[in-house]
N, C-alpha and C positions, 0 to 999 in steps of 0.2 A: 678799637683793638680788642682780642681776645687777653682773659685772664692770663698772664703768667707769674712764674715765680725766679725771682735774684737770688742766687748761691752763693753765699762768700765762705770759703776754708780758709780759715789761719792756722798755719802749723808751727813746729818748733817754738812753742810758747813755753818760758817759763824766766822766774816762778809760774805759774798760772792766775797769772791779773791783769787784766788789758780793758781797757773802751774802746768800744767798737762806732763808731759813728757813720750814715749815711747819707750822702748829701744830694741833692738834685737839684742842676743851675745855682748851686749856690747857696741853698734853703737847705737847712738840715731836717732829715726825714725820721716823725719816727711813727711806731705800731712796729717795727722787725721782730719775728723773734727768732731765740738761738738755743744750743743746745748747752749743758753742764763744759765742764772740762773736760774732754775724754782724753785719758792717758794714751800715750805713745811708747813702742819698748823699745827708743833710746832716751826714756827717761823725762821726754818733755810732754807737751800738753798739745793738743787743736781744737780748735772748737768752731762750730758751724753757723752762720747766721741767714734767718731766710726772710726775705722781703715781697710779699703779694704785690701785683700792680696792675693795672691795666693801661698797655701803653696808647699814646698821641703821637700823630703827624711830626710831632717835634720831641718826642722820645729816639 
């Protein structure tokens, strides 16, 4: 498969404190990385997490 890349947006966070976990078939994945908090102007937070991959037949 060719390189791509997983996008997750969480929005409406707050306070601003969350774990973010990624799982495949079951097995938690990590290397992801994410950005700071970045504010919202209704006062809450999102923040973005990206995961490289190269997928398989059974992706």
């Amino acid at each position: 498969g060719e390189p791509n890349i997983l996008i997750c947006c969480t929005k409406n966070i707050f306070p601003p404190v969350m774990n973010t976990t990624w799982i495949k078939n079951g097995e938690i994945i990590k290397g992801f990385k994410e950005t700071s908090y970045l504010p919202a102007q209704d006062g809450t937070f999102r923040k973005l997490h990206y995961l490289a991959f190269i997928p398989n037949e059974h992706d």
